[in-house]
N, C-alpha and C positions, 0 to 999 in steps of 0.2 A: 620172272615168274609172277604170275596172277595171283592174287589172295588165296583164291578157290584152289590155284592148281596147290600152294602150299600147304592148306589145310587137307587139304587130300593127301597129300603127300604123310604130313606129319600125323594123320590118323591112321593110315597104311601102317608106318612104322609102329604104333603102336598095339598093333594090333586088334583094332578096337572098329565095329561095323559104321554106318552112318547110324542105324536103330540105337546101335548101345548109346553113343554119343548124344543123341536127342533124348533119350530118355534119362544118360548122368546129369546132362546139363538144363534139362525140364523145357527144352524148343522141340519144336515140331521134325517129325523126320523129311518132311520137306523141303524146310526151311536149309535143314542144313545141307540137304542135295541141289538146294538153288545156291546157295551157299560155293559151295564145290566148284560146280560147276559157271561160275560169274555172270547168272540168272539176278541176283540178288547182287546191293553192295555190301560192302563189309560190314557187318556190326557194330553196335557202338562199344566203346573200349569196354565195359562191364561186362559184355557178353563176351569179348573173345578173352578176358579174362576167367570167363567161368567152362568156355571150351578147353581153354591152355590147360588150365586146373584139373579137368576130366581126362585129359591126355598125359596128363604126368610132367609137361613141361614146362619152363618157363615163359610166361607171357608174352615177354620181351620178345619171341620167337616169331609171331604174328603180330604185336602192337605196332614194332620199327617198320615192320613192312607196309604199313600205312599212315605211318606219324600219327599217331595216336597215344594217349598217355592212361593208366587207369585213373580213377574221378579222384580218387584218397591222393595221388600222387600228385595233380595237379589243382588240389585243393589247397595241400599243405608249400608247393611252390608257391602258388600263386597270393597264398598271406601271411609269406615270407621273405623279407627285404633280405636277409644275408643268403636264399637259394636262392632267389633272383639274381643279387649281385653274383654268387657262383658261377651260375648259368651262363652269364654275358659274358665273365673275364674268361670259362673254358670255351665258350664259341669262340671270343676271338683268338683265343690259342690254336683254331683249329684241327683239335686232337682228333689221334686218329683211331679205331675202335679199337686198338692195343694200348694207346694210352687211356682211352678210359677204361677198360678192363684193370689194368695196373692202378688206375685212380683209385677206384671202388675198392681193388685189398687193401688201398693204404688208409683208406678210408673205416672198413672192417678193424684194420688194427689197431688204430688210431683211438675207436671207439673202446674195444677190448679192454685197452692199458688205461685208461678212463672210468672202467667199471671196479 
């Protein structure tokens, strides 16, 4: 599935027009119909974060589908020696998106018991 065909998709479900969308997320209602339609490439990761956000969804939903990261995320990896070493030693674990889902609650709880 095309970028365009998923964001169509995932505004479908949301019930939400191309107009409403352009006008929560302050882009042109064009753009997002070029968009859609794979007239246009993807956005840069700050803009499909702020469509995700107008559609009620997770980011992740449209980021993964183009390997993209938002900017705050790949700031704070990138001037970070212990997410960095993170990152390498779970690539070459090559987990699988059930392990990192199970990662991240251990992670959540991890933090919790810490507060």
């Amino acid at each position: 599935m095309t970028f365009g065909e998923r964001l169509k998709q995932l505004r479908r479900e949301a019930g939400v027009t191309q107009r409403q969308l352009a006008k929560t997320t302050n882009l042109d209602f064009s753009y997002i119909s070029k968009l859609e339609n794979d007239r246009n490439p993807p956005p840069a990761a700050d803009t499909i974060v702020r469509i995700c956000d107008a559609l009620n969804i997770p980011a992740e939903c449209l980021l993964a589908l183009k390997g993209k990261l938002p900017s705050e995320i790949q700031e704070r990896v990138a001037g970070n020696v212990a997410a960095q070493e993170f990152l390498r030693v779970t690539h070459a674990l090559r987990l699988t998106d059930n392990d990192w889902r199970r990662l991240s609650e251990q992670a959540r709880r991890l933090r919790n018991k810490s507060r």
